[in-house]
C-alpha positions as CSV (number, residue, x, y, z in Angstrom):
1,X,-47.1,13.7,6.1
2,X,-46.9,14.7,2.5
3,X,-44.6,13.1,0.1
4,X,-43.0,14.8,-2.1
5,X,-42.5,13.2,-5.7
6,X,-38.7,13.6,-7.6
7,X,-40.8,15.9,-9.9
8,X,-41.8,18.0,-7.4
9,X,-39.5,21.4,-8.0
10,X,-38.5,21.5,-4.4
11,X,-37.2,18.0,-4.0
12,X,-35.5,18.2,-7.7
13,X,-33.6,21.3,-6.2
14,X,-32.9,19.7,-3.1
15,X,-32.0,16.4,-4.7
16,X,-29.4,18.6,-6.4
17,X,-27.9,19.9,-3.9
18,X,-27.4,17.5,-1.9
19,X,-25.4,15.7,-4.8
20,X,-23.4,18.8,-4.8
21,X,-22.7,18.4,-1.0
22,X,-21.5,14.8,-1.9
23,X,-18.8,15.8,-4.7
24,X,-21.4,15.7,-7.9
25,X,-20.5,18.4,-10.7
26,X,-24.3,19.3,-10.7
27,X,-23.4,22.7,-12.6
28,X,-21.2,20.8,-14.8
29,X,-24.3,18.1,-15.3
30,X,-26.8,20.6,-15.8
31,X,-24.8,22.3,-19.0
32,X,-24.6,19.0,-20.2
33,X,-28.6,18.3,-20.1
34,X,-29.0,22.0,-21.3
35,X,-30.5,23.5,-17.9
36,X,-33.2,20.9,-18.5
37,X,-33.8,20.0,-14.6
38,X,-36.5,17.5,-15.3
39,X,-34.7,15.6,-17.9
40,X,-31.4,16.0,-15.6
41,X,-33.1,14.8,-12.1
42,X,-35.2,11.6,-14.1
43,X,-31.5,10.6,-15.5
44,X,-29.9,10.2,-12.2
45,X,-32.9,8.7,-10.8
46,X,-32.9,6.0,-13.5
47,X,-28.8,5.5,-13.2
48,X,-29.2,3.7,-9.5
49,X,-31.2,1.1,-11.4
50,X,-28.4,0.9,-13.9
51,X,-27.7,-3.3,-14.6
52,X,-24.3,-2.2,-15.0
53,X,-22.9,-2.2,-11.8
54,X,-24.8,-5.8,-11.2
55,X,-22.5,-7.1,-14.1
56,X,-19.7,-5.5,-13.2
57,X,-19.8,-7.3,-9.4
58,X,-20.8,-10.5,-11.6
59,X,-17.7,-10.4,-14.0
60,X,-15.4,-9.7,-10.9
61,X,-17.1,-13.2,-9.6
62,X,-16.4,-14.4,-12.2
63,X,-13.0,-13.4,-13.3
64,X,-14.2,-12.5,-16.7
65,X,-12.6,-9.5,-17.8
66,X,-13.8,-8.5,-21.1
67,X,-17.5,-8.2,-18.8
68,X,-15.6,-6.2,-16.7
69,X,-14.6,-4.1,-18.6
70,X,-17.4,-3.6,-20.6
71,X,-19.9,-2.9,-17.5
72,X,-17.0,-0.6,-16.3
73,X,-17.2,1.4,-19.0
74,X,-20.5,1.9,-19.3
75,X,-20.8,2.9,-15.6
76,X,-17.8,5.2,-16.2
77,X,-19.7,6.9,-19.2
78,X,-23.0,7.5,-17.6
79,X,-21.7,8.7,-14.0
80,X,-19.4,11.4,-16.7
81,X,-22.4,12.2,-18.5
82,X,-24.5,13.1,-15.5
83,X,-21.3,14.3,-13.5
84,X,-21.8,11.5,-10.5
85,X,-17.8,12.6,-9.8
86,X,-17.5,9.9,-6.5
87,X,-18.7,7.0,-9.0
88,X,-16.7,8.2,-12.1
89,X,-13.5,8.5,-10.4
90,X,-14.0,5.2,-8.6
91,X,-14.8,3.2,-12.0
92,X,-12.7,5.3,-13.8
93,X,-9.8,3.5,-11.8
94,X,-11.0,0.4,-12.5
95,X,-11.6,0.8,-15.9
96,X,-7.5,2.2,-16.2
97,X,-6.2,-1.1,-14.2
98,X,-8.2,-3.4,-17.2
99,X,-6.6,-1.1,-19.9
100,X,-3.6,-1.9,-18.6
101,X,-4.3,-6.3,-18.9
102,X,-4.7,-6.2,-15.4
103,X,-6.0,-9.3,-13.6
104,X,-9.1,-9.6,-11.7
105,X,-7.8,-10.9,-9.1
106,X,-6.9,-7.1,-7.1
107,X,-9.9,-5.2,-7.8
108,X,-11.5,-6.2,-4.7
109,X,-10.6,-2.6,-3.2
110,X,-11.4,-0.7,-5.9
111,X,-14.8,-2.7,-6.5
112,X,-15.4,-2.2,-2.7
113,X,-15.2,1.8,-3.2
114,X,-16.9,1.9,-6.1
115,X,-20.2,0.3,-4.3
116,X,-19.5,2.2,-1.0
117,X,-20.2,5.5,-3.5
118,X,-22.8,4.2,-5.7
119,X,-24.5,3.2,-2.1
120,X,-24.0,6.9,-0.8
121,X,-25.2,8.2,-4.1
122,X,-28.5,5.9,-4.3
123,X,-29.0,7.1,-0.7
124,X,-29.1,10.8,-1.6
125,X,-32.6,9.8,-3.7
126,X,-34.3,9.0,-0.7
């Protein structure tokens, strides 16, 4: 059976639309990365390696906030940037509850649908 590599032109365009199926703003991502597939398709590959979400389950361990936030943020800019909508609207509510001084102590939920759509997402790559 041949495999085909994430450069391969077929599996970039099926890559995308696939995270279009899932509730990505592929269109949306590609004006972003100026039509530049390759560059596009690499970025979202590289984002499921991202040490941010790592941290982020780490400082919710750890009931450090500050970590929180910052990993949250940083997940919540990247998913925007490559228009991962599922992650950035989970995150994004996360990152609103520790604007607002909230405590660690009720992100459990949110944290839990935040990894069942990064999961889903780092699923589509296969």
């Amino acid at each position: 059976m041949l495999e085909l590599e994430w450069t391969d032109d077929s599996f970039a365009q099926e890559l995308l639309d696939r995270l279009d199926l899932w509730g990505a703003d592929v269109q949306g991502g590609m004006e972003r990365f100026l039509y530049d597939e390759e560059l596009y398709v690499k970025c979202i590959r590289r984002f499921a390696e991202d040490p941010a979400m790592e941290a982020l389950k780490e400082a919710i361990q750890n009931k450090d906030r500050q970590a929180a936030y910052e990993a949250a943020h940083t997940l919540k800019g990247t998913s925007a940037t490559l228009s991962l909508t599922p992650i950035y609207e989970a995150v994004k509510k996360i990152v609103d509850e520790l604007n607002e001084d909230g405590d660690l102590t009720g992100f459990k939920e949110d944290f839990q649908k935040l990894k069942m759509s990064f999961q889903e997402y780092r699923s589509l790559l296969l």
